[in-house]
N, C-alpha and C positions, 0 to 999 in steps of 0.2 A: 302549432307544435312548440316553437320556440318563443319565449316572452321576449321584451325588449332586453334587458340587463344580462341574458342567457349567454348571446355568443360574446358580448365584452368577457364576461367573466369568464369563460373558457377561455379565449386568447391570451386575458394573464393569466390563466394557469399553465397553458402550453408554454408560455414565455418563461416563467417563474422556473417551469422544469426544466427545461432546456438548458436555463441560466444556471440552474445549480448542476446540473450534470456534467456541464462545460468545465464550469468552476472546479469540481471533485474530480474529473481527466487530468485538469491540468497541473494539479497540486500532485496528483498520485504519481506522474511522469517526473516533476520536477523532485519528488524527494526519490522515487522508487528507480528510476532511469540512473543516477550515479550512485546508487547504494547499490544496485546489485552487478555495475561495471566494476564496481570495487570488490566486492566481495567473489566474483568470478576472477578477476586479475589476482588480487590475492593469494588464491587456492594454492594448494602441496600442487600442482600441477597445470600452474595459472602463469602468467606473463612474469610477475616480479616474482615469484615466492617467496613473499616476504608476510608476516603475521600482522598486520596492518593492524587487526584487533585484539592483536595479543596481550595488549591491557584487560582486557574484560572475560578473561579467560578464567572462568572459574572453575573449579575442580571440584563435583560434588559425591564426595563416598557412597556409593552404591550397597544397601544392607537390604540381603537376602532375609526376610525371614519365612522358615517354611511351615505350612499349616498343614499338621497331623491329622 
């Protein structure tokens, strides 16, 4: 059923995955984990209430236009 080279190469593939899923958890916790304690502390109704990202705060005019 199985040739010789069959289950090696499936073992690095389970490995390879594993390796990269690991990889992409822990990248997503280390940027995602303090950006969204910051951005909840932050809030009109968060610990500091202070505008942390009030630099990037842009304002974009809203144009209605209505179709007849």
């Amino acid at each position: 059923m199985f040739k010789e080279g069959m289950l090696q190469v499936l073992g690095v593939g389970i490995y390879e995955t594993l390796y990269m899923t690991l990889i992409s958890t822990l990248m997503s916790y280390i940027i995602g984990l303090p950006l969204g304690l910051a951005l909840v502390s932050t809030d009109k109704e968060g610990f500091f209430r202070i505008s942390l990202f009030g630099l990037f705060d842009i304002k974009i005019p809203i144009i209605w236009i209505n179709k007849v």
